[in-house]
PyMOL Python script that loads the backbone (N, CA, C, O; Angstrom):
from pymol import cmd

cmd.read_pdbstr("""\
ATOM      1  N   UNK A   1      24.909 -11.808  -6.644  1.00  0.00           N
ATOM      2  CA  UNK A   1      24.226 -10.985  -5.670  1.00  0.00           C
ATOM      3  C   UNK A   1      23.184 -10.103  -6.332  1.00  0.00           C
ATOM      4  O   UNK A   1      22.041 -10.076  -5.877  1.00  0.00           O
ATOM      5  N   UNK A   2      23.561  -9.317  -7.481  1.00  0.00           N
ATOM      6  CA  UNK A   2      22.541  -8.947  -8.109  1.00  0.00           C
ATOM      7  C   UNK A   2      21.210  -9.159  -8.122  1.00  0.00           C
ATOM      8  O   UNK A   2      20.289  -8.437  -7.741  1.00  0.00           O
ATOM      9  N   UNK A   3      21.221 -11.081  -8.984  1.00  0.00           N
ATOM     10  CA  UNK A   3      19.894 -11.907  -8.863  1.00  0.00           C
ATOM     11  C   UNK A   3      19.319 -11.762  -7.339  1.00  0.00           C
ATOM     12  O   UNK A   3      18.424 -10.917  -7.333  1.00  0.00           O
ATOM     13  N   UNK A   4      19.454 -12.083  -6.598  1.00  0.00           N
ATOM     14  CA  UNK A   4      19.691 -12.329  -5.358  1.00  0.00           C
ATOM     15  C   UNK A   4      18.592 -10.964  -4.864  1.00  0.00           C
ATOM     16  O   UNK A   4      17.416 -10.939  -4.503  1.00  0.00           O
ATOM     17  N   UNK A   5      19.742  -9.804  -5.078  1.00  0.00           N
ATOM     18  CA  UNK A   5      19.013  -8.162  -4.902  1.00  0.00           C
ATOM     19  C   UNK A   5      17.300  -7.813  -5.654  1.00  0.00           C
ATOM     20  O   UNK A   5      16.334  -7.136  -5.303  1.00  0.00           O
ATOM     21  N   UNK A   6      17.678  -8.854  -7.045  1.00  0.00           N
ATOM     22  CA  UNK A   6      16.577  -8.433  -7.982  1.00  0.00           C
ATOM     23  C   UNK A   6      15.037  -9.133  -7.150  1.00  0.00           C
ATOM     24  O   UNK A   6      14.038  -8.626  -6.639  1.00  0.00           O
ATOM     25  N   UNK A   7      15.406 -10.182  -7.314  1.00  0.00           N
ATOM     26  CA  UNK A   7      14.424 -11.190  -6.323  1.00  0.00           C
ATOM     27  C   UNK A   7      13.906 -10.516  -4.986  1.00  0.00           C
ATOM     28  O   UNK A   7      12.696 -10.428  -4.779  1.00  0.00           O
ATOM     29  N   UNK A   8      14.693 -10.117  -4.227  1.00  0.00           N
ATOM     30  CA  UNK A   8      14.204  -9.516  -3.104  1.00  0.00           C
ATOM     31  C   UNK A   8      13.232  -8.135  -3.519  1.00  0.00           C
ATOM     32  O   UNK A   8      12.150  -7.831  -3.017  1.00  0.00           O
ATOM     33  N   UNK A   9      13.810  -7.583  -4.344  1.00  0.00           N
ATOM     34  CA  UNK A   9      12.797  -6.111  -4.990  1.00  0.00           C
ATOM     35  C   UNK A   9      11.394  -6.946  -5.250  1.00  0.00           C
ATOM     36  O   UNK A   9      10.376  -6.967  -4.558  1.00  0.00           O
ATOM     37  N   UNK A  10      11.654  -7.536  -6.325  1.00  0.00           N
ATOM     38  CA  UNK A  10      10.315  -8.343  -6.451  1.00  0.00           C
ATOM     39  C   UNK A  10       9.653  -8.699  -5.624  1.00  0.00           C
ATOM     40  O   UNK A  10       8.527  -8.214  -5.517  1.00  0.00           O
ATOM     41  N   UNK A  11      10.100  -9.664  -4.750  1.00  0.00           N
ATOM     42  CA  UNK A  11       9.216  -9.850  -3.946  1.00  0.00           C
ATOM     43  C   UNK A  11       8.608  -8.682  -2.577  1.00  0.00           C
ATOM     44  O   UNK A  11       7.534  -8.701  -1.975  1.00  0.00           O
ATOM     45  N   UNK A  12       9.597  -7.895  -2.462  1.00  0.00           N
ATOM     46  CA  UNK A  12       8.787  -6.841  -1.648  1.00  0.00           C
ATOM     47  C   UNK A  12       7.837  -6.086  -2.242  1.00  0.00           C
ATOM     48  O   UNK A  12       6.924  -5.676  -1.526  1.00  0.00           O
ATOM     49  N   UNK A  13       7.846  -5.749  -3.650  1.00  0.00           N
ATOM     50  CA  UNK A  13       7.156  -5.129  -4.212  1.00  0.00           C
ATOM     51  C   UNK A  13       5.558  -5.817  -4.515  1.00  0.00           C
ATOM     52  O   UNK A  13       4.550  -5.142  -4.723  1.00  0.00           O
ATOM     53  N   UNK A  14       5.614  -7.165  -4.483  1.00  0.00           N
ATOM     54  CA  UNK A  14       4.524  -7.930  -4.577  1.00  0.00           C
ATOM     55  C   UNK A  14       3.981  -7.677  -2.866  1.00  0.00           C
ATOM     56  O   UNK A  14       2.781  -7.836  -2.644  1.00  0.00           O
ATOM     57  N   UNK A  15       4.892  -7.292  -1.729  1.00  0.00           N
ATOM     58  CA  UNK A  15       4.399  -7.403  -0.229  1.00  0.00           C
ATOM     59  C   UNK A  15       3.618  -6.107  -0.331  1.00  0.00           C
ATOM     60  O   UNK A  15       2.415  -6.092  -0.073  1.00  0.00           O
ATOM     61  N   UNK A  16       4.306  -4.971  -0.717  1.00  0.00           N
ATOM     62  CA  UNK A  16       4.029  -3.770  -0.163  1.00  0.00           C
ATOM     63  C   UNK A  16       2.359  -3.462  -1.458  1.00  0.00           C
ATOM     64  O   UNK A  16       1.474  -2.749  -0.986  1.00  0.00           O
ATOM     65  N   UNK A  17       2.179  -3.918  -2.631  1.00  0.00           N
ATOM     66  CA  UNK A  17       1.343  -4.489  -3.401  1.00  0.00           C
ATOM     67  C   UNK A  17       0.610  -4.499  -2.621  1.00  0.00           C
ATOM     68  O   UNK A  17      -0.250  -3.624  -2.520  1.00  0.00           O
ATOM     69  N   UNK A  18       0.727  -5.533  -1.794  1.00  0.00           N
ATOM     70  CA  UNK A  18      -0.681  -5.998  -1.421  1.00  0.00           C
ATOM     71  C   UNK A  18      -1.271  -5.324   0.064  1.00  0.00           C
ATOM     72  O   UNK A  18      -2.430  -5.549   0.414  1.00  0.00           O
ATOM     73  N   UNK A  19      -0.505  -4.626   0.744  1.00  0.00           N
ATOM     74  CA  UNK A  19      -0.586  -3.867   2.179  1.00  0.00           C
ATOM     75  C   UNK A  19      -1.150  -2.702   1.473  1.00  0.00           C
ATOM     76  O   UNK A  19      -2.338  -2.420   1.637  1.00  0.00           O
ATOM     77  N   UNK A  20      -0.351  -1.964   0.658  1.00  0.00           N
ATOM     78  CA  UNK A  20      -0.381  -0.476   0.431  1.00  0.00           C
ATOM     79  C   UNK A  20      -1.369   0.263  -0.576  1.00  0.00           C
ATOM     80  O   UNK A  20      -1.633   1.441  -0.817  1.00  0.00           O
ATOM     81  N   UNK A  21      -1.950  -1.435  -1.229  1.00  0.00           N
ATOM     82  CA  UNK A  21      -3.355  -1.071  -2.135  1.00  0.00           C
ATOM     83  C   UNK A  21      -4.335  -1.109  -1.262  1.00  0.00           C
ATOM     84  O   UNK A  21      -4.339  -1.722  -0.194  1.00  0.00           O
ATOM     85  N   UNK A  22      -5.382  -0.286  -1.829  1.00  0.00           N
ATOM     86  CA  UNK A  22      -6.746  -0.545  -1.371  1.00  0.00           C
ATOM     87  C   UNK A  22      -7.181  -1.456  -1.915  1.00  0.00           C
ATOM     88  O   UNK A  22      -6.844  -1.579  -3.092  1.00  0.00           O
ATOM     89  N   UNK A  23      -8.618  -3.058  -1.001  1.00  0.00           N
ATOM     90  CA  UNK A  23      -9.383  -3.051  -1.997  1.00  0.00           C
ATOM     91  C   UNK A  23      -9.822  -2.691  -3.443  1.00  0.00           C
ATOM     92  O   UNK A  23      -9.474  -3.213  -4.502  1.00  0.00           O
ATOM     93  N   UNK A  24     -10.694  -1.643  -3.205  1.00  0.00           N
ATOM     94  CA  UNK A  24     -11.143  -0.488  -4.330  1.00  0.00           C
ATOM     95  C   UNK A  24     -10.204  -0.756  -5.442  1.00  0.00           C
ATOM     96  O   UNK A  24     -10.456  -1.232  -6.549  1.00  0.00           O
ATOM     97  N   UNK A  25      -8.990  -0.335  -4.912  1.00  0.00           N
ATOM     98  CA  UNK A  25      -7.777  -0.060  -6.072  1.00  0.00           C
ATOM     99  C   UNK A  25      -7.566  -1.010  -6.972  1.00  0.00           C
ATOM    100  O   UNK A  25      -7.333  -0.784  -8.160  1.00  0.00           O
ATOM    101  N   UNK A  26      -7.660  -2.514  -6.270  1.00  0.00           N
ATOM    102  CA  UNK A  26      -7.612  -3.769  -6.554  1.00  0.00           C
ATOM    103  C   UNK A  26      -8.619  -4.271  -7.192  1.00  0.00           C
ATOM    104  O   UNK A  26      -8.253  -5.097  -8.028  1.00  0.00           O
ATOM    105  N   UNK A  27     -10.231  -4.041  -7.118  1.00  0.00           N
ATOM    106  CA  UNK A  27     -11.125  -4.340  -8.163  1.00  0.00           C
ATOM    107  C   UNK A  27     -10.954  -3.428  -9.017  1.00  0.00           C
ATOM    108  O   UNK A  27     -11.493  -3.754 -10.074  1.00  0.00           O
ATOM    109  N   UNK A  28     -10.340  -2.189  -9.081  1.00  0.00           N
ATOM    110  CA  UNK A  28     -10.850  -1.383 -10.104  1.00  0.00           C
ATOM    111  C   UNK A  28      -9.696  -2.115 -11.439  1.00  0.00           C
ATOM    112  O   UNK A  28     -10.049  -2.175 -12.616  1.00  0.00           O
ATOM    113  N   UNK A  29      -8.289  -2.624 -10.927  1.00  0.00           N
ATOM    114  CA  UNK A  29      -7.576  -3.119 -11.430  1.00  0.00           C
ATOM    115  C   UNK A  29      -8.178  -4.371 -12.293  1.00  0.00           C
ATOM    116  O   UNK A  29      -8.055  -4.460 -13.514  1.00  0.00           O
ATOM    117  N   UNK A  30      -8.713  -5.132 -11.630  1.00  0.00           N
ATOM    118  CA  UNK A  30      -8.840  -6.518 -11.891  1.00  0.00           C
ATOM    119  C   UNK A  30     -10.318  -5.880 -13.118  1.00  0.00           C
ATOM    120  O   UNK A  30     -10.310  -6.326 -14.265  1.00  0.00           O
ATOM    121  N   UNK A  31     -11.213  -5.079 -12.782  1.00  0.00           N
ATOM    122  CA  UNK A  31     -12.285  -4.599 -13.536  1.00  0.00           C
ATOM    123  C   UNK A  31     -11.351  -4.194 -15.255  1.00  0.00           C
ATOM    124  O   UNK A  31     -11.682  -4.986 -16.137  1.00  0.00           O
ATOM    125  N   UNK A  32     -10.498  -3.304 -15.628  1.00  0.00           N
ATOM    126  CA  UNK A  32      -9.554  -2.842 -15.938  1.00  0.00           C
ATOM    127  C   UNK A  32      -9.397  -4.357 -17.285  1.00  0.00           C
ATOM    128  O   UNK A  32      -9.843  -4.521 -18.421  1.00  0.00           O
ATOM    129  N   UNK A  33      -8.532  -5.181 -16.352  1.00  0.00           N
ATOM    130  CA  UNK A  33      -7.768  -6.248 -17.065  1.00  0.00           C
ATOM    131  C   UNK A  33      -9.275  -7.187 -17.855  1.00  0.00           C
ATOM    132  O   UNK A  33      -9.229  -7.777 -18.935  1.00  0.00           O
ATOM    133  N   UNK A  34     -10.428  -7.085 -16.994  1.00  0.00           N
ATOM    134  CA  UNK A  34     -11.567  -7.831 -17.819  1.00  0.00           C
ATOM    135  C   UNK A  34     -11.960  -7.181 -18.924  1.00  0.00           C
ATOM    136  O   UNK A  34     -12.082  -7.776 -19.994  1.00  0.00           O
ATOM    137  N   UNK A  35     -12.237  -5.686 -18.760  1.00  0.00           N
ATOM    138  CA  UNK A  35     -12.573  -4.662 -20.011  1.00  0.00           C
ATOM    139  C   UNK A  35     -11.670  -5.201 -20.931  1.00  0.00           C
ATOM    140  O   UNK A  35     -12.135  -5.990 -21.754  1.00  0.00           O
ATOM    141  N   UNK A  36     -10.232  -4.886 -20.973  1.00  0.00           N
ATOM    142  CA  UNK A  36      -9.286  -5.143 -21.335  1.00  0.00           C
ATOM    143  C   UNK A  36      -9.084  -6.696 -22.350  1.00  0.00           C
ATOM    144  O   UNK A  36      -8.537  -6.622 -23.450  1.00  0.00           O
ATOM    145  N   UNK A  37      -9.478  -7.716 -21.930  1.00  0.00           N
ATOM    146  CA  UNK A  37      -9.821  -8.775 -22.283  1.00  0.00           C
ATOM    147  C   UNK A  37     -10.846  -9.275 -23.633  1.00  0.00           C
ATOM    148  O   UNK A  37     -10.816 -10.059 -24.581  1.00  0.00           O
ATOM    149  N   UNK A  38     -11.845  -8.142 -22.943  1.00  0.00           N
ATOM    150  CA  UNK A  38     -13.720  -8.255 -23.661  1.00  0.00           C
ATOM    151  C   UNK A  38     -13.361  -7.144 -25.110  1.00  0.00           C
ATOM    152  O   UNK A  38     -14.059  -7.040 -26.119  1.00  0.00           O
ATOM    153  N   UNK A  39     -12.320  -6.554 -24.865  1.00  0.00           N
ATOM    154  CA  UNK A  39     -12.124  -5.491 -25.950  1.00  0.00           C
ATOM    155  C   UNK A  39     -10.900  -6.141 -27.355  1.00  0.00           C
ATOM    156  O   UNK A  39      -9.677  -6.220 -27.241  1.00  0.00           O
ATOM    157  N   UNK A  40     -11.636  -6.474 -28.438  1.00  0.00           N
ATOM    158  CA  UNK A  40     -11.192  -7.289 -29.323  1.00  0.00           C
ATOM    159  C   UNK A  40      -9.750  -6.123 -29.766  1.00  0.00           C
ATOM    160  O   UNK A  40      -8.695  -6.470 -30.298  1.00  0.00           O
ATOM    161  N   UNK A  41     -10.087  -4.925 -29.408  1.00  0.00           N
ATOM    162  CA  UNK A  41      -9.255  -4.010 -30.050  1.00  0.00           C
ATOM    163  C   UNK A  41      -7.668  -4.041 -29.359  1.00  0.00           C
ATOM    164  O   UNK A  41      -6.702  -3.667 -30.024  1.00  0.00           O
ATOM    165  N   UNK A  42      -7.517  -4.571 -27.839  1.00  0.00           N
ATOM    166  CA  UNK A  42      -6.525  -4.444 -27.310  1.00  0.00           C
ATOM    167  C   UNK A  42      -5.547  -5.445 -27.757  1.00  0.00           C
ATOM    168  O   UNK A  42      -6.061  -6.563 -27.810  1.00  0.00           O
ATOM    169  N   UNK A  43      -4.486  -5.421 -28.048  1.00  0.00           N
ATOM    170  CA  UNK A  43      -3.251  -6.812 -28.484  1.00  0.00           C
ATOM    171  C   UNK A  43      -3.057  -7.531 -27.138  1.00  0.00           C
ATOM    172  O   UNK A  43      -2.294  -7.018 -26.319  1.00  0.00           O
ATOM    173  N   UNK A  44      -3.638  -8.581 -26.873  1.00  0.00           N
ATOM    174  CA  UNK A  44      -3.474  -9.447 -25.890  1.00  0.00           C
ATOM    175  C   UNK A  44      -1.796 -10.135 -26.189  1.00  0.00           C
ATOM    176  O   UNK A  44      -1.005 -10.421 -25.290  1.00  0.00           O
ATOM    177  N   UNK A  45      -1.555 -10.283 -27.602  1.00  0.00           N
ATOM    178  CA  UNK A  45      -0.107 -10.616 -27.667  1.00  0.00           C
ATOM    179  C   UNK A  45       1.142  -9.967 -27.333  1.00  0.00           C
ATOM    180  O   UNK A  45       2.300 -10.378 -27.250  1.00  0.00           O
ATOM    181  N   UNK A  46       0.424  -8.494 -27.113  1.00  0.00           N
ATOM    182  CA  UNK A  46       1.410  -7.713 -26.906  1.00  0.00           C
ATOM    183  C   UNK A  46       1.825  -7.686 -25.437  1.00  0.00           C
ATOM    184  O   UNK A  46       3.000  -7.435 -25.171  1.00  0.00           O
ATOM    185  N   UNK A  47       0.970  -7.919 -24.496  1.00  0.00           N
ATOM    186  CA  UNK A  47       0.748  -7.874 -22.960  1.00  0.00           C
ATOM    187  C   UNK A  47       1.345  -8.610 -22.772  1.00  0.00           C
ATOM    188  O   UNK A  47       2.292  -8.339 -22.033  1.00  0.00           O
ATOM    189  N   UNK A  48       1.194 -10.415 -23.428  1.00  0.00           N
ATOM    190  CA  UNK A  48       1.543 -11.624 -23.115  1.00  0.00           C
ATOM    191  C   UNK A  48       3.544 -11.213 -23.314  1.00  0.00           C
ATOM    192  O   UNK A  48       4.404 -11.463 -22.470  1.00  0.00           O
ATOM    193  N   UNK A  49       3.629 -10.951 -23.856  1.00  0.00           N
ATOM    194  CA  UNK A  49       4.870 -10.695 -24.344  1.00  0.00           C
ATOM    195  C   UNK A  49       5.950  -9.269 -23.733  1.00  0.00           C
ATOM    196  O   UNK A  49       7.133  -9.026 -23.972  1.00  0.00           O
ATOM    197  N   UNK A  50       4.871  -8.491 -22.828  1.00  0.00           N
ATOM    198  CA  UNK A  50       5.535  -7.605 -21.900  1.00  0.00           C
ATOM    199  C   UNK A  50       6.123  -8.843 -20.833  1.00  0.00           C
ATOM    200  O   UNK A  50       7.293  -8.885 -20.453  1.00  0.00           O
ATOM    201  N   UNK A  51       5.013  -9.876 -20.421  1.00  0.00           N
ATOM    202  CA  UNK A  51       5.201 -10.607 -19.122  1.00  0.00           C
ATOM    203  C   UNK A  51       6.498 -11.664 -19.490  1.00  0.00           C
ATOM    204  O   UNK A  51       7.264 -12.156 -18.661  1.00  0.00           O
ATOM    205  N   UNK A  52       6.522 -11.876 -21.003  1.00  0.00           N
ATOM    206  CA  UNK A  52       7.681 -12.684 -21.115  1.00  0.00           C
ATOM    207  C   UNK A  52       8.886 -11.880 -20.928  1.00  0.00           C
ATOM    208  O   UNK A  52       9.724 -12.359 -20.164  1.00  0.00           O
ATOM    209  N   UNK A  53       9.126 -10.819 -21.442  1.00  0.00           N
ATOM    210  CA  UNK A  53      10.035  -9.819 -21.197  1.00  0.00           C
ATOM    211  C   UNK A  53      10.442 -10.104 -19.911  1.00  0.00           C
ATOM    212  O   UNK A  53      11.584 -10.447 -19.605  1.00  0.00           O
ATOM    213  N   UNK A  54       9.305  -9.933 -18.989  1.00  0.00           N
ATOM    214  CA  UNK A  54      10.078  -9.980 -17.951  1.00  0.00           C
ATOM    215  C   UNK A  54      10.602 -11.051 -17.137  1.00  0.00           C
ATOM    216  O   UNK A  54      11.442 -10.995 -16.239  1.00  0.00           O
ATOM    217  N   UNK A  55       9.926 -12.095 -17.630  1.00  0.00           N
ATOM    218  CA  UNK A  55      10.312 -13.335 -16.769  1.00  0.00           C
ATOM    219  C   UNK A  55      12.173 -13.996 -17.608  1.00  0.00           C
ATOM    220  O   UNK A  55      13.156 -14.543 -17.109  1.00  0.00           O
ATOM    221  N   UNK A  56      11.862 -13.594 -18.863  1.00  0.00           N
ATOM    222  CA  UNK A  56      13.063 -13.932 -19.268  1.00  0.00           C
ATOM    223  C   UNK A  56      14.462 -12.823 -18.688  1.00  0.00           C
ATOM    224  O   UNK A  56      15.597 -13.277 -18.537  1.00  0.00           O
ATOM    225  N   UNK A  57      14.127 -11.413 -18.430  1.00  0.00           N
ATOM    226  CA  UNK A  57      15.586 -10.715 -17.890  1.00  0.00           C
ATOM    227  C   UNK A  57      15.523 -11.368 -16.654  1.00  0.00           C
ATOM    228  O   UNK A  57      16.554 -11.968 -16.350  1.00  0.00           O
ATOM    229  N   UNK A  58      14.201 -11.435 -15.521  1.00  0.00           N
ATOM    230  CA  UNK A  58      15.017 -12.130 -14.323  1.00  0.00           C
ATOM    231  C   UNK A  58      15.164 -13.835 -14.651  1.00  0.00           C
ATOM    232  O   UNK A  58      15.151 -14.597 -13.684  1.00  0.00           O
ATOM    233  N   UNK A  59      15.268 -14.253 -15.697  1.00  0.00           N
ATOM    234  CA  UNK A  59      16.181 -15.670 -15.756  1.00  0.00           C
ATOM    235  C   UNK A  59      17.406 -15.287 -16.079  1.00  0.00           C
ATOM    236  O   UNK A  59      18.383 -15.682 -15.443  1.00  0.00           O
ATOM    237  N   UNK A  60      17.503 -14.374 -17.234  1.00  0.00           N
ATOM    238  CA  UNK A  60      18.778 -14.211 -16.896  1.00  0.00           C
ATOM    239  C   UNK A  60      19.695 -13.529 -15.986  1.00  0.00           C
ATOM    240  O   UNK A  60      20.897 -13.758 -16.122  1.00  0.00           O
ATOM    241  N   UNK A  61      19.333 -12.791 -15.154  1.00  0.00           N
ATOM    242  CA  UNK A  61      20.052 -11.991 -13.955  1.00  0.00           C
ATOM    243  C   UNK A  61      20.757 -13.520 -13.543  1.00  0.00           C
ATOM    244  O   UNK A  61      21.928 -13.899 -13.517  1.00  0.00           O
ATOM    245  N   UNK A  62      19.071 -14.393 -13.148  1.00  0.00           N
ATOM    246  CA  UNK A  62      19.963 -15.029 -11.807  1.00  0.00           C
ATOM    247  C   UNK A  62      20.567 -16.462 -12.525  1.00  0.00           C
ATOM    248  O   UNK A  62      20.904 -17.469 -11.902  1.00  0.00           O
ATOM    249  N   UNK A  63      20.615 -16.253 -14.200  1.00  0.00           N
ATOM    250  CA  UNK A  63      21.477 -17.703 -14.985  1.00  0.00           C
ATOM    251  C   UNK A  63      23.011 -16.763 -14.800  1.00  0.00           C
ATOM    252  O   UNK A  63      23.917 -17.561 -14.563  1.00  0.00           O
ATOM    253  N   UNK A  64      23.430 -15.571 -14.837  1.00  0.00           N
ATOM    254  CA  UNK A  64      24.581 -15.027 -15.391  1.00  0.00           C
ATOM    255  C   UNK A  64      25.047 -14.994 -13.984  1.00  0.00           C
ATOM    256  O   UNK A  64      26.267 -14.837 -13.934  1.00  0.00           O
ATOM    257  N   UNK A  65      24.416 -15.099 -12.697  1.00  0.00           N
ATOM    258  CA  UNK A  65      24.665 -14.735 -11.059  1.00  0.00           C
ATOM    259  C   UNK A  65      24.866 -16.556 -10.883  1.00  0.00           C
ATOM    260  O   UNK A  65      25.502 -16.930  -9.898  1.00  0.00           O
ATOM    261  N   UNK A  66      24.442 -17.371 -11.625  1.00  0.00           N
ATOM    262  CA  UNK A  66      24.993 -18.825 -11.230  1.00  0.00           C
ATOM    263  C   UNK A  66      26.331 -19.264 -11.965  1.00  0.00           C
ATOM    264  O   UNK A  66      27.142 -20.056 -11.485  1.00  0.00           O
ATOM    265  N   UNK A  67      26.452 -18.609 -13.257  1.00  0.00           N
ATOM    266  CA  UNK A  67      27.657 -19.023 -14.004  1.00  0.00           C
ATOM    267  C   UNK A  67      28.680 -18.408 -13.146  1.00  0.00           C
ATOM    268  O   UNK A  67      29.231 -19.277 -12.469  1.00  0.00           O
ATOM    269  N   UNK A  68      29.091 -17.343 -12.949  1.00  0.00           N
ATOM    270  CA  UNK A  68      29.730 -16.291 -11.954  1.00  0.00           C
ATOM    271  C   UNK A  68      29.974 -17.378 -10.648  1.00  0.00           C
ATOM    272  O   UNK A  68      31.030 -17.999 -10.528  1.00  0.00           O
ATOM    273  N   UNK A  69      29.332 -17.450 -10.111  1.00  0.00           N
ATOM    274  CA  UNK A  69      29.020 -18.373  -8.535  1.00  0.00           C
ATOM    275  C   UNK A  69      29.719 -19.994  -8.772  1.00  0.00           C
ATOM    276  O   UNK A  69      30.252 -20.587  -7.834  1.00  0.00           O
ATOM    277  N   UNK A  70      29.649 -20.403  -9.743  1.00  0.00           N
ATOM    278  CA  UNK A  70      30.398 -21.487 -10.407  1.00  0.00           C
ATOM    279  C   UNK A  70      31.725 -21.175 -11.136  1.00  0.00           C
ATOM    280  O   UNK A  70      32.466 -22.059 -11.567  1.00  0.00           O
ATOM    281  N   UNK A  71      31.850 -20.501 -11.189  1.00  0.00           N
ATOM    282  CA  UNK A  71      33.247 -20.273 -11.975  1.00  0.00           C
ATOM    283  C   UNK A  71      33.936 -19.652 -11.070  1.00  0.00           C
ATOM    284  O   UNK A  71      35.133 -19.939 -11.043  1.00  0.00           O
ATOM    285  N   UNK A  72      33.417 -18.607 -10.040  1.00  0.00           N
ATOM    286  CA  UNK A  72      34.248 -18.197  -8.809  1.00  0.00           C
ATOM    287  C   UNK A  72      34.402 -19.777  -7.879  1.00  0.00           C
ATOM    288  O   UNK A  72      35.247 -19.623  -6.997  1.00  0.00           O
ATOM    289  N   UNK A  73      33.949 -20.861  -7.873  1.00  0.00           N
ATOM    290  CA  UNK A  73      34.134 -21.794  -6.974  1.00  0.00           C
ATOM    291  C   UNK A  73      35.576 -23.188  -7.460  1.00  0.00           C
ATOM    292  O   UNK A  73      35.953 -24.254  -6.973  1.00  0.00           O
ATOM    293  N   UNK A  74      35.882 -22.496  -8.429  1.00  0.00           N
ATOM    294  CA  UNK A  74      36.661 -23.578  -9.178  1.00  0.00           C
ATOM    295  C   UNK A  74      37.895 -23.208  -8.925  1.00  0.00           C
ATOM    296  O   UNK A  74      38.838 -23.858  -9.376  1.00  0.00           O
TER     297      UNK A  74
END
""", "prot")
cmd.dss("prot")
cmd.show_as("cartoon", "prot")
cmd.util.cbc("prot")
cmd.orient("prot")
């Protein structure tokens, strides 16, 4: 249920994202990530590797919420 809970945060948070920004807010963002890009000084490896962070804890939420879900079914 956890996974389950986590997923739903996420994805509302990607809903309310996109209702509760402005435009504006949203190029100034996307302006932001190009600077960001064009600037040899920023660690692009380091960013890349926040996003793995995160994709790997929600694999594991919802790998440790399937072992659980399988082992409660036996």
């Amino acid at each position: 249920m956890a996974g389950g809970a986590y997923l739903c945060f996420e994805g509302f948070e990607k809903i309310a994202h996109k209702y509760l920004h402005s435009p504006a807010a949203e190029e100034a963002q996307r302006q932001e990530r190009v600077a960001a890009l064009a600037n040899p000084a920023v660690d692009l490896v380091a960013l890349e590797k926040d996003k793995i962070k995160g994709a790997i804890r929600t694999d594991f939420i919802l790998s440790a919420e399937i072992i659980k879900i399988g082992r409660a079914s036996c």
